[in-house]
N, C-alpha and C positions, 0 to 999 in steps of 0.2 A: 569839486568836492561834493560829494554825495551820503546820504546819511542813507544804513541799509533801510530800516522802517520806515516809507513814507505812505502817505493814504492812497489807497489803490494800488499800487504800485509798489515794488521793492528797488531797492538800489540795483539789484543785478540787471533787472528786468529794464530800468532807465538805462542803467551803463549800453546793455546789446542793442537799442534805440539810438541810442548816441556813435555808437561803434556802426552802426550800419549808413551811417551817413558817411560816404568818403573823402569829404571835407574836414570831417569830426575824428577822423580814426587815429590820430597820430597826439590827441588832445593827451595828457594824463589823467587818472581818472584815480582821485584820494576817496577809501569808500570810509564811514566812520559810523562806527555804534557798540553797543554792550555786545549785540549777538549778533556778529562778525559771522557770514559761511565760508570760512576760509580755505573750503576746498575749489568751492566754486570761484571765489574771488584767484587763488591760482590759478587754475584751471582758465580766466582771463587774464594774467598778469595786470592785474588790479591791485593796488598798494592799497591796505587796510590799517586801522587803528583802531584799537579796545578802548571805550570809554570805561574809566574815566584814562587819560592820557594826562600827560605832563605838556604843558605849554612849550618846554624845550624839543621835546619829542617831534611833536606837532610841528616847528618850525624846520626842523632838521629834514624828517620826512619832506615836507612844502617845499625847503629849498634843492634838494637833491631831484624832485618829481620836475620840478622846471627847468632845472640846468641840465638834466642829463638829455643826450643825443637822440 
């Protein structure tokens, strides 16, 4: 779980850091904030969520990102 805003750093730019390890490639990767780049985060098949979000939401998404193949 990655928040896009962080200092120095955006969430995409962690995510391709993360994904370049091929240990790490196969992880899920949940990005989460107001200002979602949702072109880019397709563009990585990167599951995002709009704050503010619903706690149900949130858990639905979580549990689907784990269980799937």
């Amino acid at each position: 779980m990655l928040d896009y805003l962080l200092p120095g750093i955006n969430g995409v730019q962690l995510s391709d850091r993360i994904r370049a390890d091929n240990a790490l490639q196969t992880i899920p990767i949940l990005m989460i904030s107001a200002a979602l780049p949702s072109h880019e985060l397709e563009q990585r098949g990167i599951i995002g969520l709009h704050k503010p979000f619903e706690v149900d939401e949130f858990l639905h998404t979580t549990r689907d990102l784990i269980t799937s193949p």
